[in-house]
C-alpha positions, 0 to 999 in steps of 0.5 A: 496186397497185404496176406491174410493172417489166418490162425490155426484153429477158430478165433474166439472174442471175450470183452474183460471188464477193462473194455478190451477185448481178448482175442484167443483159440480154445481147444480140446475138453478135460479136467486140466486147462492150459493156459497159454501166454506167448512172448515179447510182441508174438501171437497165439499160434506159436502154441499151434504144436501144443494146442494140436497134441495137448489138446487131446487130453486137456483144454488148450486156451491160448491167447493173444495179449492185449496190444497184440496178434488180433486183441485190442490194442489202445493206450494201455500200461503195457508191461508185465504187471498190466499183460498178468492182470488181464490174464487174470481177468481172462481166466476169471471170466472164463471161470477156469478151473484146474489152470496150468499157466504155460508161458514162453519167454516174456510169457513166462515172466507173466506167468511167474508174476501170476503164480507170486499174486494168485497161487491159489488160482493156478496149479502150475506153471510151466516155463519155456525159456522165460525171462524172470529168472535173470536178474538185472541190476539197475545199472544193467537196466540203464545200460539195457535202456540206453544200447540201440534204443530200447524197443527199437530194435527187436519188433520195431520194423520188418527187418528186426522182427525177421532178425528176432525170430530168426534169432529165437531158432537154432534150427531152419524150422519150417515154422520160423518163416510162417512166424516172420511172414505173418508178424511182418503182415501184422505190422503192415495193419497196424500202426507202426507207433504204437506197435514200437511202443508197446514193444518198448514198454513191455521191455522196460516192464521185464527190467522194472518189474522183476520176479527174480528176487521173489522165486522162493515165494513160490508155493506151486509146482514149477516145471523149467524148460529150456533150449541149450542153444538159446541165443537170446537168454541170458543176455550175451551184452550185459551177462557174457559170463553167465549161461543158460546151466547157471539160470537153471542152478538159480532156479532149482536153488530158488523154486521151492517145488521145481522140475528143470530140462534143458533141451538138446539143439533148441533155441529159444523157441523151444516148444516149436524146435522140440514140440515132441519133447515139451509136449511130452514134459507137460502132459505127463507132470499135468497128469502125473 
């Protein structure tokens, strides 16, 4: 019997003018709204520990994105660009206003690429271990592509995909195995092809469609966040002298409006290892 994936709060259904069809939860009232964008084939709840406090001071939307959790999935260009574009619809279609864009890891490259395009949409940005501040050098993108089959490795299966969120905690997190069981469930609905190539396509885009070089282009605030046990950024094959602090130094050094934190004893799912502390660092640079 295949398990029943339910979400934390009611899912809603909006069709973007692309023909696809966004599925999200939306929470809370008041003058700010969160928008939050999960990472590397991941689903909305992930953000169930923000949604649940934030959304009493603010509106909390966070949704899945297309190809992904229970959002259309089809032959799209999937990748960074393509994932930032439909959230720029979204928001367009919702008539957001007051938008802070909360993005983790893969998330937060979405949200860097929408803060470089569309500035005078978005108040903010909010960081949670997010790719985009590492850089990659063609040759570390060729090396990347070719070590175990780009794709093939972190969300292809079952087993890797117990062995990517597993990697993404450094603490045994009840919500570590809530994760698991409903990524695995989800693969079993889906088709198992497509699924390895959207992964695969959305890990090429982070290595082709790079924001890194364009951080100082900023022009609104940015808040960082990291966990100091993250396992999986920066990259321990391709960057093994460099470090989490170091990332950090880049962006300060970049982002012209920045506020950083490195969080104690969390990995790279911060916002859940430390919910208390990120809900804390968001809601207080949202309403300071």
């Amino acid at each position: 019997m295949i398990k029943t994936i339910t979400y934390p709060y009611p899912v809603k259904q909006l069709q973007l003018p692309n023909d696809i069809s966004i599925a999200y939860m939306d929470e809370g009232k008041g003058a700010q709204t969160f928008v939050f964008i999960h990472g590397l084939a991941n689903y909305s709840p992930v953000w169930k520990l923000q949604i649940s406090e934030l959304g009493k001071h603010a509106r909390c939307i966070a949704l899945d994105l297309p190809g992904n959790g229970l959002s259309s999935q089809g032959d799209y260009p999937y990748g960074v660009f393509f994932y930032a574009e439909c959230v720029k619809l979204f928001c367009d279609e919702l008539n957001l206003e007051h938008v802070t864009l909360v993005g983790h890891s893969m998330g937060g490259q979405i949200a860097i690429m929408l803060g470089l395009r569309y500035s005078s949409q978005f108040d903010r940005l909010v960081l949670l271990a997010p790719a985009g501040i590492e850089h990659f050098s063609s040759m570390d993108a060729l090396l990347m592509q070719n070590m175990l089959g780009v794709g093939e490795f972190l969300y292809s299966d079952e087993l890797h995909i117990q062995q990517a969120v597993s990697d993404s905690f450094y603490t045994s997190h009840a919500e570590k195995n809530n994760i698991i069981s409903d990524l695995k469930a989800m693969l079993k609905q889906t088709n198992v092809k497509h699924w390895r190539q959207m992964s695969k396509a959305s890990i090429n885009s982070m290595l082709n469609e790079q924001v890194s070089g364009f951080l100082s282009e900023l022009t609104i605030p940015v808040t960082l966040i990291f966990g100091d046990k993250d396992a999986l950024i920066p990259n321990k094959l391709l960057h093994p002298g460099q470090s989490i602090a170091t990332l950090i130094k880049h962006a300060a050094a970049m982002i012209p409006d920045v506020k950083t934190y490195l969080l104690k004893n969390a990995g790279h799912f911060v916002q859940i290892e430390k919910a208390a502390e990120v809900n804390n660092i968001i809601i207080n640079k949202a309403t300071a």
